[in-house]
Structures are given as C-alpha cells and as structure tokens.
C-alpha positions in Angstrom: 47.0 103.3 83.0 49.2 105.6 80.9 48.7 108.5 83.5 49.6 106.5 86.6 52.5 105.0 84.8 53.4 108.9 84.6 53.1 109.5 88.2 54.8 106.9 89.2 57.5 107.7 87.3 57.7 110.5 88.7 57.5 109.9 92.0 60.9 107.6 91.1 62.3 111.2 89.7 61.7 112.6 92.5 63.2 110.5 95.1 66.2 109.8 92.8 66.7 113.7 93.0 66.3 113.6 97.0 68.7 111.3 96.7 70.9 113.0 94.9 70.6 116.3 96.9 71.3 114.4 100.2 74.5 112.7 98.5 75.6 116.4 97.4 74.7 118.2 100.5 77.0 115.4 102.4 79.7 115.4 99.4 80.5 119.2 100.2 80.0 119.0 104.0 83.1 116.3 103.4 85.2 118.2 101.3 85.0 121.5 103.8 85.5 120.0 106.8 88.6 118.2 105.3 89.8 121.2 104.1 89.6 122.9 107.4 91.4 120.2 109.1 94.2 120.4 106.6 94.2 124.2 106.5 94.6 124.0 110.4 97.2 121.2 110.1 99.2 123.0 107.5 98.9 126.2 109.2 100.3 124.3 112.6 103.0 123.0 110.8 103.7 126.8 109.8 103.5 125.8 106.1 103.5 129.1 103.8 100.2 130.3 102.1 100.8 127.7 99.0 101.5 124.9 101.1 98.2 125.6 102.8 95.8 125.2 100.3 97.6 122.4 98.5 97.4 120.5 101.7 93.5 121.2 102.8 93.0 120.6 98.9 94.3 117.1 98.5 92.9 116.5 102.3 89.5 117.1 100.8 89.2 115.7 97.4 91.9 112.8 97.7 90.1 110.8 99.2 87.5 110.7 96.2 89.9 110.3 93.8 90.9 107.3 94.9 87.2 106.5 95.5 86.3 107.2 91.5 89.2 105.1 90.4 88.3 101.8 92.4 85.0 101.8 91.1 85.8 102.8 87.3 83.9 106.2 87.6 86.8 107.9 85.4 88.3 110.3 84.8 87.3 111.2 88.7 84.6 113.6 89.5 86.9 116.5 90.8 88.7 116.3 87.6 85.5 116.7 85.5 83.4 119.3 87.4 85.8 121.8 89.2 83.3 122.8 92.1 84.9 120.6 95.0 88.0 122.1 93.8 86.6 125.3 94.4 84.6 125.0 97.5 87.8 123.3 99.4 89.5 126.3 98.3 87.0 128.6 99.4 86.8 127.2 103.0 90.6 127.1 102.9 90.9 130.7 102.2 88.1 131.0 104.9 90.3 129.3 107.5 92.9 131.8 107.0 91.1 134.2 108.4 89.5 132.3 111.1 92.5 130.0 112.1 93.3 132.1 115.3 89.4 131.8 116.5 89.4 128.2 115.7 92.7 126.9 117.1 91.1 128.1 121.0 89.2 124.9 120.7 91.3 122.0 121.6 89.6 119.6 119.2 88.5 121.5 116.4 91.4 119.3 113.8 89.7 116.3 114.8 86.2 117.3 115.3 86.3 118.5 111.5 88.0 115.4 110.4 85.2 113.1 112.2 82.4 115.3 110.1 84.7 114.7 106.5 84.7 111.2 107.7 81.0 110.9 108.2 80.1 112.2 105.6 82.7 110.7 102.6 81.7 107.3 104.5 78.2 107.6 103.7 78.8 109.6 100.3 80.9 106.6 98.8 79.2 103.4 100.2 76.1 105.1 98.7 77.8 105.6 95.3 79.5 101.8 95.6 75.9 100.7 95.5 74.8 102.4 92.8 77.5 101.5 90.7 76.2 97.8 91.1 79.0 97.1 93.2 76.4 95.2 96.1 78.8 93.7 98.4 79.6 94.4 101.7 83.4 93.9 101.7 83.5 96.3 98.5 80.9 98.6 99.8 83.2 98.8 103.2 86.3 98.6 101.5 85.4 101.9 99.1 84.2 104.1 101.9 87.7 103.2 104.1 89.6 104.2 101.3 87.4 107.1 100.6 87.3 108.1 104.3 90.9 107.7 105.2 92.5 108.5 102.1 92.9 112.2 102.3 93.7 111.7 106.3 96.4 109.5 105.5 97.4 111.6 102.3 97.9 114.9 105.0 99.7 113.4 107.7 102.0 111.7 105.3 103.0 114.9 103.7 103.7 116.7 107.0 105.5 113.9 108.0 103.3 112.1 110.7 102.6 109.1 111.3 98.3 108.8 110.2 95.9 108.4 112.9 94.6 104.9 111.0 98.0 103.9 111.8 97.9 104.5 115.9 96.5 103.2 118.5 93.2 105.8 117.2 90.0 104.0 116.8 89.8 105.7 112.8 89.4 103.3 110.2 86.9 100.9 112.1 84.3 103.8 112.8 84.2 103.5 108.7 83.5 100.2 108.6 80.7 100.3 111.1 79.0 103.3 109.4 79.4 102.0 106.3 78.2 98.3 107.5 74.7 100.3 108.9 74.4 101.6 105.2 74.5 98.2 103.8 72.3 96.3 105.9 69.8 99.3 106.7 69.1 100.0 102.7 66.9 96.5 103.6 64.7 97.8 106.3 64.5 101.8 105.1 63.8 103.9 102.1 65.3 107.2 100.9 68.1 108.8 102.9 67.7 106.8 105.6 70.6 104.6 105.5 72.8 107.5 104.0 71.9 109.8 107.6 72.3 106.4 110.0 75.5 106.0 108.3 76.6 109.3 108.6 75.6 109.7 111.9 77.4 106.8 113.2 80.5 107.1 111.9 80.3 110.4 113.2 79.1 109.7 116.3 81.5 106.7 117.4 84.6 109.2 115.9 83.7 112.2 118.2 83.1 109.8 121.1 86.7 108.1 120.6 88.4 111.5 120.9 85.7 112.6 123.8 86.6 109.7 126.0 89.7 108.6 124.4 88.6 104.9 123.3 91.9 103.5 121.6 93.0 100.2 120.8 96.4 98.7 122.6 99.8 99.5 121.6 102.5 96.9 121.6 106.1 98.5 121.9 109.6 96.9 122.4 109.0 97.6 125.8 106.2 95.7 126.1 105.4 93.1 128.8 103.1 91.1 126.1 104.2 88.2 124.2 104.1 89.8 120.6 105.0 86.7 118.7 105.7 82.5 119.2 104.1 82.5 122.7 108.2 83.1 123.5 109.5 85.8 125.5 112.1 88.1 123.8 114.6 87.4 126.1 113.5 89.1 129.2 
C-alpha cells in the first residue's frame, strides 16, 4: 500500500513538473517574441539604443506584471527572479543585429506579437487556474490583460494608437484561446489545454493579419446610424 502510495505520488510530481516545463518553455517564448516586436518597433520609430531595450523590455514582461498583481502573486515574478529580465534583454540585443534581416519580411512585428500573444494567453489562464481563481470571466479576463498589456504598453509610448483599440481582431483571439483552455482542462489531461490554447490564439491572430479579418469602423463620415436610430443631420 505504502509503496503504491509512493508511485503514485510520484507520478503527480512528475506531471506537476511537465507542467511546469511546458508553462516555462511558453513563458520565455512570450517574453522574446515581445521583445522582438518592441525592439523592431522601437528601432522603426528610430528610438536611440536606450530607448530600445526599455521599450522591447516593458513589451515583454509588462504584460505579466500586471498579470501577478490581479491575481495577488506579489511582489511579481520578474521582480523576484531576474531571468525574463534578462532573456528579453538578450533577444533585444539580438535584434540589433538582426533588425536589417528581419525588417525584409513585411509581417515579422506582427507575426512575433501573435506568438507573445499565444503564448502569455495560455501561460496566464493556466496560472489563473492554479491560483484557485476557476472562473471563466477571471480566467479570460487575466490572460487579456496579460496578453495585451505589454502591446498596449508599446504603442502607447510611441504614441500610437494599440491595435486592441482598431478595427484589429486582437483582444478577442485572447478570449477564444483562453475560453478553449477553460473548457478543454474538462475533456484532456496534461498540457493539452495549455497547447490548444496556445495554438489558437495563435492561429486565429496570424490568420487576421494573413487575410485581413477586422471588425467595422464607424467614423464621422459614416453612412451608419451610430446612435438614437437618428441621422446626424445628413
């Protein structure tokens, strides 16, 4: 009895650790390709060296920050353990080397930014979970913020307005992947639901900028009745 109480403990150590590997393995792939898209955005802005790496840096872990202090996990990961701080920097000092390569692809800003996406989508709606937090609007609501919040962090501080903010299908790619997590954690075990997630989020962002799937934009010019079922005068 004693000894397959030990193996079955183990066998819960051991998929707690894949577990844990997976969540690391898609942590870092976030917090690179973030960094790349805001070392390429800084860089296309003509920003100086410094301005560079402070802008791939807080495009890579701010998203997390805000993550950490939604859910109480204080003071924030990248605060406590240096090593996103460091591998964002790393693949920022990367980019300046490789910048001139890179920019002959035409997507290669967003094509980054949907992988960081994917990946900080899965990353935080698994960690909503297993801080105890099991409900879907939180669950969704962590890995928007998570997702978006360096995005939004690195278009405001070059003075643009953030592609959740346009007619860019962004923000609801989150939700979906982050909705698969929730409800697939039922049906599969392991990383399953942590590579679906990631996957489609992914997936549906890469596909919005292939085909250029974007919601309707409603401007003063605009034939539409925005408001009252009244025209504006026209």
């Amino acid at each position: 009895m004693i000894k397959l109480t030990n193996v079955l403990a183990a066998d819960y150590t051991q998929k707690e650790d894949d577990v844990m590997t997976a969540w690391s393995i898609f942590e870092i792939m976030g917090i690179i390709a973030f960094a790349v898209s805001g070392a390429l955005t800084g860089i296309q802005k003509r920003l100086d060296v410094f301005g560079v790496l402070v802008l791939a840096v807080t495009t890579a872990i701010g998203g997390g920050v805000l993550r950490d202090a939604i859910i109480g996990n204080t003071p924030p990961l990248t605060f406590r353990d240096p090593t996103f701080f460091i591998i964002s920097a790393l693949a920022t000092i990367a980019v300046f080397f490789t910048y001139r390569w890179l920019d002959r692809f035409k997507y290669t800003i967003q094509i980054f930014d949907a992988i960081g996406l994917g990946a900080f989508t899965a990353t935080s709606a698994k960690l909503a979970l297993q801080h105890n937090l099991d409900s879907l609007l939180i669950v969704t609501t962590v890995a928007v913020i998570t997702g978006i919040g360096g995005s939004v962090m690195r278009d405001v501080f070059v003075k643009e307005i953030p592609y959740v903010f346009r007619q860019e299908v962004y923000a609801i790619t989150t939700i979906v992947g982050a909705m698969a997590l929730y409800y697939s954690q039922a049906y599969f075990a392991g990383n399953i639901p942590l590579y679906l997630c990631f996957c489609i989020t992914t997936g549906l962002r890469i596909c919005c900028i292939k085909y250029g799937w974007n919601f309707p934009v409603l401007g003063m010019d605009s034939k539409r009745t925005v408001s009252g079922g009244r025209d504006s005068g026209r």
